[in-house]
ZASE-792914 format. One record per residue (C-alpha): residue number from 1; residue in one letter; x, y, z; chain. Coordinates in nm, 3 decimals. Example, Ala and Ser with C-alpha at 12.3 -4.5 7.8 and 13.67 -1.06 7.14 Angstrom:
2
1_a_1.230_-0.450_0.780_A
2_s_1.367_-0.106_0.714_A
END
This chain:
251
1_x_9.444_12.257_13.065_A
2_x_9.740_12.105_12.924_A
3_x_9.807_12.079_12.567_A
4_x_10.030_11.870_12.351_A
5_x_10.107_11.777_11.999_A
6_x_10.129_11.390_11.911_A
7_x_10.352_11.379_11.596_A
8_x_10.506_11.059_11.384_A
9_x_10.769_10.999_11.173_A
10_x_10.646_10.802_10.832_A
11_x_10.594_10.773_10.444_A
12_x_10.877_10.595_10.489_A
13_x_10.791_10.333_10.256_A
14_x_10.975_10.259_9.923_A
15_x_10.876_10.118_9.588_A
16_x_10.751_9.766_9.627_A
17_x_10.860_9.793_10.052_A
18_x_10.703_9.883_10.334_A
19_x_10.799_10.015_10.672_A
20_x_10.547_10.153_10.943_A
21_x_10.187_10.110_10.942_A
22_x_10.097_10.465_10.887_A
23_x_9.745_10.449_10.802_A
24_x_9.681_10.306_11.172_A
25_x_9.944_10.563_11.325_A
26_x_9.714_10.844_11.119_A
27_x_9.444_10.753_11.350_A
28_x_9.630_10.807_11.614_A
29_x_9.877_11.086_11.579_A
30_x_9.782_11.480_11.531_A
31_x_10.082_11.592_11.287_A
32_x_10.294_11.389_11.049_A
33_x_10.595_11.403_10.958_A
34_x_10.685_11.292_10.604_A
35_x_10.974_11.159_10.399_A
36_x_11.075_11.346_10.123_A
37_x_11.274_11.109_9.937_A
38_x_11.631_11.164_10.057_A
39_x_11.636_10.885_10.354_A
40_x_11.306_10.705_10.246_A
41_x_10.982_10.782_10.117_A
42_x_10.970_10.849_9.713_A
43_x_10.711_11.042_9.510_A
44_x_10.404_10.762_9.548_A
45_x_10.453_10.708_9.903_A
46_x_10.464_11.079_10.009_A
47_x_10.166_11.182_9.813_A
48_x_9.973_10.872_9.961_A
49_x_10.081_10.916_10.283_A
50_x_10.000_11.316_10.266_A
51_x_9.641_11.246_10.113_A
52_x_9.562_10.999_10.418_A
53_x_9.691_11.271_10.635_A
54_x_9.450_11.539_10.447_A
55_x_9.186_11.293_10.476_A
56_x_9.237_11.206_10.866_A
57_x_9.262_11.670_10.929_A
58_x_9.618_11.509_11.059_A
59_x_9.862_11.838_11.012_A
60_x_10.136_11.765_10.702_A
61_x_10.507_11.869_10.759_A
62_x_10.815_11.756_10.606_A
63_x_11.085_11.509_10.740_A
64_x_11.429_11.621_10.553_A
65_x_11.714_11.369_10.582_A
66_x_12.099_11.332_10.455_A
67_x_12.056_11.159_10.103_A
68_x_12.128_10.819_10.224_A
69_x_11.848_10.628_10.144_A
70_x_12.065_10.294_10.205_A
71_x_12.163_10.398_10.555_A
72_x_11.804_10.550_10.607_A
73_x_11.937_10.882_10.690_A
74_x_12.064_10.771_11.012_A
75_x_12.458_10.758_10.894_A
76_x_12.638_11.111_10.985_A
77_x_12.766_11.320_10.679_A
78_x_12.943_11.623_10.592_A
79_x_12.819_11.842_10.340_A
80_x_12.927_12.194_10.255_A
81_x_12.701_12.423_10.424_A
82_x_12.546_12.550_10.044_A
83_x_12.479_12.150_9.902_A
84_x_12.307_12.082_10.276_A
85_x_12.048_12.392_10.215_A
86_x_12.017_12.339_9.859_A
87_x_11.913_11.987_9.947_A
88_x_11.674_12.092_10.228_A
89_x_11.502_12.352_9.989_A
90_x_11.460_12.081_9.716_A
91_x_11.264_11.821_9.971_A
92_x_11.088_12.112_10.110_A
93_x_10.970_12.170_9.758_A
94_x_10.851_11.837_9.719_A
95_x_10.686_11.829_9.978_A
96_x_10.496_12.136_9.928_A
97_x_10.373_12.025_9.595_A
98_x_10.265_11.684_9.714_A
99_x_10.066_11.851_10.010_A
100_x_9.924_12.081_9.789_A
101_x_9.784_11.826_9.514_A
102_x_9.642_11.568_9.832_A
103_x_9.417_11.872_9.916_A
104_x_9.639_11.993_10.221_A
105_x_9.901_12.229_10.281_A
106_x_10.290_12.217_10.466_A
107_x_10.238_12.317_10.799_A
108_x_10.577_12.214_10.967_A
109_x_10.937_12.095_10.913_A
110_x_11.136_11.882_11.080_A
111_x_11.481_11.747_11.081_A
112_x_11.547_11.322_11.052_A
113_x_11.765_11.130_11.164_A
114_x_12.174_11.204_11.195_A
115_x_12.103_11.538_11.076_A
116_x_11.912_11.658_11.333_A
117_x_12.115_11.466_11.564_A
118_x_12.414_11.662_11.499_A
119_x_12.188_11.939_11.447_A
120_x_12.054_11.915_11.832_A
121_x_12.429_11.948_11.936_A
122_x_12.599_12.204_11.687_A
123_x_12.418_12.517_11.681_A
124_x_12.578_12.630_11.353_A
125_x_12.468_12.337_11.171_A
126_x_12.123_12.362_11.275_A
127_x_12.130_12.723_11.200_A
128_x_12.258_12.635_10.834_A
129_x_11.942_12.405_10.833_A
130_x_11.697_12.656_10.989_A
131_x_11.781_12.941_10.775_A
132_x_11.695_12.701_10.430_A
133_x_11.379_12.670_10.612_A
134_x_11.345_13.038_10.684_A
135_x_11.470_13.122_10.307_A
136_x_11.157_12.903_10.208_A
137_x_10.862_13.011_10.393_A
138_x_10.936_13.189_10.714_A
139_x_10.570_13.100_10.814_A
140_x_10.696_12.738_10.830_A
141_x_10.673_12.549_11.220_A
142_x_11.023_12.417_11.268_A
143_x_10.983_12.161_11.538_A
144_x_11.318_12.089_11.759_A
145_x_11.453_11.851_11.987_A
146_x_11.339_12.029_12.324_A
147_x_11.642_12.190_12.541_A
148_x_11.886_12.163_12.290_A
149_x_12.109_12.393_12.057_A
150_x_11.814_12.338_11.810_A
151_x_11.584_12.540_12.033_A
152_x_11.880_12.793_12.090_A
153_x_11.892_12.922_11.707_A
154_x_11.519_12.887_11.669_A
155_x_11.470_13.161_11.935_A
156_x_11.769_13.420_11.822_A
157_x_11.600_13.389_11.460_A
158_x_11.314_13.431_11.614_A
159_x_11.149_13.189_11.403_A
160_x_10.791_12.997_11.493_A
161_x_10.892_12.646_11.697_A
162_x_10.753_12.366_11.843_A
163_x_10.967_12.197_12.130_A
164_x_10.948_11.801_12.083_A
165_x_11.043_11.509_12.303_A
166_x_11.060_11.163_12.300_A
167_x_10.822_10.928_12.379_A
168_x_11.030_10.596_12.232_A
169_x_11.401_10.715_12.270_A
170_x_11.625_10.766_12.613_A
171_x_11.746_11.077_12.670_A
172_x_12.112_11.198_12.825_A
173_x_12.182_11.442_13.063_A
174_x_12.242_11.716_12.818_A
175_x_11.849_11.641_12.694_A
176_x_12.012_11.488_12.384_A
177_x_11.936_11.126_12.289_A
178_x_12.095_10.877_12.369_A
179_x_12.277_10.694_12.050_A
180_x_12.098_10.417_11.867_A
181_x_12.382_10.206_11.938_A
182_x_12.346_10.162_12.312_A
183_x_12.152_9.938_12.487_A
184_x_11.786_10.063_12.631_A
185_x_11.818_10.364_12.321_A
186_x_11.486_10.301_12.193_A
187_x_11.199_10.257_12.399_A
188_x_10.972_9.880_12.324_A
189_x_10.739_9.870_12.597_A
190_x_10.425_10.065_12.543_A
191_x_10.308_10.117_12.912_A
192_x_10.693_10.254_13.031_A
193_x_10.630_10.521_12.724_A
194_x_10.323_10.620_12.832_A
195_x_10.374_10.696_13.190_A
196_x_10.722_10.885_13.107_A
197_x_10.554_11.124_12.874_A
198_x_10.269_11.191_13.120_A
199_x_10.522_11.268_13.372_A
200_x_10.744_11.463_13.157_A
201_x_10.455_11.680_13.058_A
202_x_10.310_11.738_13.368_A
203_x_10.620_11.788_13.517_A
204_x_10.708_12.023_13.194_A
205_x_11.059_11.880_13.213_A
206_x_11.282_11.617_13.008_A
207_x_11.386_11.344_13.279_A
208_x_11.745_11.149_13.169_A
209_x_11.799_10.797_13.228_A
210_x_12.012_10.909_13.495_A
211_x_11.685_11.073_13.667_A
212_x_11.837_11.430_13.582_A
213_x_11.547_11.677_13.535_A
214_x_11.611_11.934_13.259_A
215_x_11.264_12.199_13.249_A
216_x_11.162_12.233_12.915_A
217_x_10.873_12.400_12.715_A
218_x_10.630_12.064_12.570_A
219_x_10.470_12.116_12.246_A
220_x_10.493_11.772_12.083_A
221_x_10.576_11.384_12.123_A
222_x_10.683_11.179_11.849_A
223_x_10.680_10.832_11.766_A
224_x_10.905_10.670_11.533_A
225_x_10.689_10.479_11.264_A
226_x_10.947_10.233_11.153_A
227_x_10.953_10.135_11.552_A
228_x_10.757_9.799_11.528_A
229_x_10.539_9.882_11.794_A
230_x_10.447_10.235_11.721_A
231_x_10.099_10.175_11.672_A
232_x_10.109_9.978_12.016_A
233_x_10.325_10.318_12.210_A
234_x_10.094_10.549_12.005_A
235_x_9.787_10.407_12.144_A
236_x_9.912_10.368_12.523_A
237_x_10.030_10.737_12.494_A
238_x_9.759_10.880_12.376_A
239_x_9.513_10.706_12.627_A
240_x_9.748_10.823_12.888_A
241_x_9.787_11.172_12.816_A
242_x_9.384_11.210_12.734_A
243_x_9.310_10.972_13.139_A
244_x_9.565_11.252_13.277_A
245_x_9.343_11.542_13.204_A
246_x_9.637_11.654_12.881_A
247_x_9.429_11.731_12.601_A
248_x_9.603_11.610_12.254_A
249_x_9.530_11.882_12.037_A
250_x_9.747_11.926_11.644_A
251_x_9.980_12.232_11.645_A
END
């Protein structure tokens, strides 16, 4: 039988604002992926979000950004390659400490935003990145964007991976996505999400949105949280995956 991981992006809350509704997407999703305070998220909403987690046997990993909180880590940057792992370690930190006082533990780690966009495209940088993972706690899953330079260094470092795609963003040809600023980027429509990730997985492949085929190992799908119809996607993809005989199963 067919396996996958169903994985969200959240805790992305700050202070007196909210963004996502993750409590609904924790009944939903198998693995979360939480804010560690650099593009969103701050010390109440991360251990609130990890305890629900805990609470829901939803698996805990952390979502390390660019510190850009005002552009919501979605705003390239350059940082010198020792300040970019320093600042990796230090969320990783924080998020091991607030997983480890909700009860739970840090299972996985994965990129946000324009870092791990760049990341999926210049192998060096996501080696930089991978290796302040690996420095911390080789045991660590590092999820990737699926097909992409990401997976490339994962394998030469030989480090534990899971291979993610998509189910609310377009992919290009080169099994990258496509830019937020284009039109059709994001996926809205709950039903179109859930028949392209059944197909995808079944098919075991990434499929463009010029039709282009790229075979890829599935592990996981995420959902974006601050997407307002996550819960909405979530739900439709799940259902989907579970009528298609693809059990949803955490990492």
């Amino acid at each position: 039988m067919l396996k996958v991981d169903l994985n969200a992006d959240m805790g992305e809350s700050y202070g007196r604002w909210t963004l996502g509704d993750d409590a609904a997407l924790l009944d939903i999703v198998t693995s979360a992926n939480i804010a560690c305070g650099f593009h969103a998220g701050d010390p109440d909403v991360m251990a609130n979000t990890m305890r629900m987690a805990f609470n829901k046997n939803v698996g805990i990993g952390a979502h390390p950004g660019f510190p850009d909180l005002q552009g919501f880590g979605r705003r390239p940057m350059a940082m010198p390659a020792d300040s970019l792992q320093n600042a990796i370690r230090y969320q990783l930190g924080a998020a091991r400490a607030v997983a480890a006082a909700a009860g739970g533990e840090l299972r996985h780690v994965k990129l946000h935003g324009a870092l791990a966009n760049m990341a999926s495209r210049d192998g060096d940088l996501a080696r930089i990145c991978y290796e302040a993972v690996r420095d911390f706690d080789p045991k660590l899953v590092i999820m990737v964007l699926a097909a992409t330079a990401m997976e490339e260094v994962v394998k030469d470092m030989g480090s534990d991976y899971a291979a993610e795609i998509f189910a609310d963003r377009a992919y290009e040809d080169d099994a990258t996505l496509v830019d937020r600023s284009q039109e059709g980027a994001v996926i809205h429509d709950a039903g179109a999400a859930a028949e392209r990730m059944v197909k995808m997985v079944k098919q075991g492949a990434i499929i463009s949105e010029n039709g282009r085929k790229i075979p890829t190992r599935i592990d996981t799908i995420c959902l974006h949280g601050d997407t307002p119809e996550a819960v909405g996607i979530g739900q439709s993809v799940r259902a989907a995956l579970t009528g298609a005989g693809i059990e949803v199963c955490k990492l």
